[in-house]
C-alpha positions in Angstrom: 0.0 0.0 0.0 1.4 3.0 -0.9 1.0 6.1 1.1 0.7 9.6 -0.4 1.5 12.6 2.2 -0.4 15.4 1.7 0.0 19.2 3.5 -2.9 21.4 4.6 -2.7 24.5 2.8 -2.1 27.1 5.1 -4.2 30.7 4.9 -2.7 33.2 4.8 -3.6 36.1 7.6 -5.9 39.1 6.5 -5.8 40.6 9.9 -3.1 43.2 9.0 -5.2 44.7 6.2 -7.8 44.6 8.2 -6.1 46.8 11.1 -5.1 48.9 8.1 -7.9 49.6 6.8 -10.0 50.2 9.8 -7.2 52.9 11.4 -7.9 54.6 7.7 -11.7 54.8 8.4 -10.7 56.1 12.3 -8.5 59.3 11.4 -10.4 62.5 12.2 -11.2 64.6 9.5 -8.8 67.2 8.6 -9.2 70.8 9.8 -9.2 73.8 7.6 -9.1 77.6 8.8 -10.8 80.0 6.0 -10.4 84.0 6.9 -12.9 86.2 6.0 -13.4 89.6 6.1 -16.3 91.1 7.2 -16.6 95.1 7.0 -18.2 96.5 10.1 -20.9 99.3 9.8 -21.0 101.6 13.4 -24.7 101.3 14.9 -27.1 104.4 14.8 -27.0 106.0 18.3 -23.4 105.0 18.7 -20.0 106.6 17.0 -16.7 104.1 17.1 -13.1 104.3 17.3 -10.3 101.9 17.3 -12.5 98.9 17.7 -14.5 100.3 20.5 -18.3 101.3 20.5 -18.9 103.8 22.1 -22.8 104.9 23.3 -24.0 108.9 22.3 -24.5 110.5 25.8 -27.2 111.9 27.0 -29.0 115.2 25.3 -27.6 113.9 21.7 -28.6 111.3 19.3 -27.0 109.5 15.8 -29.6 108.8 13.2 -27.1 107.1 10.9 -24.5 104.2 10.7 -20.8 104.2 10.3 -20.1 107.2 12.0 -16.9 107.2 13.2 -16.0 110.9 15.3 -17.5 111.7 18.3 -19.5 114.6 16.7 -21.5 112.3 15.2 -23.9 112.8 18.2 -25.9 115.8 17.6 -27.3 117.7 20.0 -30.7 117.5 21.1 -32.6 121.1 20.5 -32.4 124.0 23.0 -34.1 122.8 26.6 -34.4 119.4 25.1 -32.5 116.1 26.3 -32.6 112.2 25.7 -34.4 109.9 28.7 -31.7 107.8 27.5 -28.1 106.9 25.9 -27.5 105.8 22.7 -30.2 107.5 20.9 -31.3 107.4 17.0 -33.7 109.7 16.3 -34.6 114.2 16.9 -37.8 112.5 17.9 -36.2 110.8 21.3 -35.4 114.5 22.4 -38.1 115.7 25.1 -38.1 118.3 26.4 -36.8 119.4 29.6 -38.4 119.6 32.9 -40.8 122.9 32.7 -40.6 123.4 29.5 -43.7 122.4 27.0 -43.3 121.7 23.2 -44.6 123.9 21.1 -44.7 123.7 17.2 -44.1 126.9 15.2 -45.9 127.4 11.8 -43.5 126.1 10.2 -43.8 122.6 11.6 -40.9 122.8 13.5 -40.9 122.1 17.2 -39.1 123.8 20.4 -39.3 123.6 23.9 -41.0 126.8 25.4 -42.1 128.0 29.1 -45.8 127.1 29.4 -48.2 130.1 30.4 -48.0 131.2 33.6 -44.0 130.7 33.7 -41.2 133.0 32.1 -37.3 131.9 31.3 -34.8 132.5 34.2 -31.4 132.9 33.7 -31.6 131.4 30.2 -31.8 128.0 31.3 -34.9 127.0 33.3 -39.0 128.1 33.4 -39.9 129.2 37.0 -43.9 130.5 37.8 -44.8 133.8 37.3 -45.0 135.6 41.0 -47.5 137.0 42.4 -48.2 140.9 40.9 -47.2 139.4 37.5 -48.7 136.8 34.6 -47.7 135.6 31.0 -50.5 134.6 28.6 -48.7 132.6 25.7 -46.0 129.8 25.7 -42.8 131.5 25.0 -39.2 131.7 26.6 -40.5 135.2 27.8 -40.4 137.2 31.0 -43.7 137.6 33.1 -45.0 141.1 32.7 -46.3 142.8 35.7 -50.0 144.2 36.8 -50.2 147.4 34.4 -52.2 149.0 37.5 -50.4 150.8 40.2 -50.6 149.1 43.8 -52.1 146.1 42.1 -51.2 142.4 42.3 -52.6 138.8 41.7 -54.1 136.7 43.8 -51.8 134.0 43.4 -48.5 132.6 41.5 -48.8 131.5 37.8 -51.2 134.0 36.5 -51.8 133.5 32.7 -54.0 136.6 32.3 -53.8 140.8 33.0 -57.1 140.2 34.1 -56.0 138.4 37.1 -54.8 141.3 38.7 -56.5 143.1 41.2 -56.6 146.0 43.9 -53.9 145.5 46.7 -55.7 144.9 50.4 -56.4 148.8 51.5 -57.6 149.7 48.3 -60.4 149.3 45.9 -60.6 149.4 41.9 -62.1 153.1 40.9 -62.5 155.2 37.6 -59.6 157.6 37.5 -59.8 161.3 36.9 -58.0 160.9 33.1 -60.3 158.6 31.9 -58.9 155.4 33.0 -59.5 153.3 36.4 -57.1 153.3 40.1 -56.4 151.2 42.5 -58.0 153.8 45.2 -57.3 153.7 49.2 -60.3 152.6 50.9 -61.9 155.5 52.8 -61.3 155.1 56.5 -63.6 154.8 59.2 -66.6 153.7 57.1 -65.0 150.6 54.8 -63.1 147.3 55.6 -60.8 146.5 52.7 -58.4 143.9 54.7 -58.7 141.6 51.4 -57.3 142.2 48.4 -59.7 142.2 44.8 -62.1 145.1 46.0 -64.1 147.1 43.7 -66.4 150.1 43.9 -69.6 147.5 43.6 -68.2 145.5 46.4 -66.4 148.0 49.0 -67.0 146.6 52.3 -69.0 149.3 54.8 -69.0 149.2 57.9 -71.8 149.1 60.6 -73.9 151.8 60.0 -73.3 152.9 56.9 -74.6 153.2 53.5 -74.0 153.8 49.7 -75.2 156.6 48.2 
């Protein structure tokens, strides 16, 4: 009997290739850095500088971009400020504490004292005093009561026709034509208040008009 030897083919490994190709399918991604440019526009309400932003105060305002000088911030008008920073618009200017806005005929608005106050010192609206009044909103003085030894009755008078007769004396026609502020005759009248006229002269006991 004749024997016949025979080998077992051997296979060859693929696990190399394998570990090859799997650390080929595990590398990250690679990483690219793209630059771009981007021009920056400056905010209304704002003016910048060097890279810094920088907020309009208060009393001014920016209604445009890419300003770039600090007088970009215009000023609100006369007696008028901002409630806050950074503003865009004439139309976030108010106007100050006692002032009132007023438009003129031709459509433009301002800040004026209201009736019954008159500009001090160019800066402020304080109430007319007493013996004074203002009709109209302007940034005018007060004007006082036309009539000699005559006053108002209180502060803030809008009207000449709140003035009247000082205590002691009593509103009477004049001998040119016009009217007085007459002292109240004594012993027979009681003018202690102020505002007395012919028609109501206080008498006293006893007495009479004639």
């Amino acid at each position: 009997r004749r024997w016949i030897r025979c080998c077992r083919r051997s296979r060859r490994s693929t696990t190399p290739h394998l570990r090859a190709r799997s650390a080929r399918r595990s590398a990250p991604p690679q990483q690219k850095t793209v630059t771009k440019t981007v021009k920056f526009n400056c905010p209304k309400g704002k003016w910048c500088t060097a890279g810094l932003i920088v907020d309009c105060p208060l009393g001014t305002y920016n209604n445009e971009t890419g300003a770039n000088y600090q007088t970009a911030c215009r000023p609100c008008p006369e007696f008028s400020t901002t409630l806050n920073k950074s503003a865009t618009s004439i139309l976030d200017c108010v106007c100050q504490p006692g002032f009132m806005s007023s438009t003129a005929a031709d459509g433009s608005a301002s800040c004026q004292c209201a009736a019954g106050y008159e500009i001090m010192n160019g800066v402020r609206c304080d109430v007319c005093s007493a013996g004074s009044y203002k009709p109209s909103v302007a940034n005018a003085k007060c004007t006082d009561c036309p009539i000699e030894h005559s006053t108002t009755l209180g502060t803030g008078s809008k009207s000449e026709s709140a003035c009247v007769c000082k205590a002691q004396r009593f509103l009477a026609d004049a001998a040119n034509g016009t009217v007085e502020c007459a002292l109240c005759p004594v012993g027979s009248t009681n003018c202690t208040e102020p505002g007395v006229e012919l028609e109501t002269l206080p008498l006293l006991a006893d007495f009479w008009r004639s």
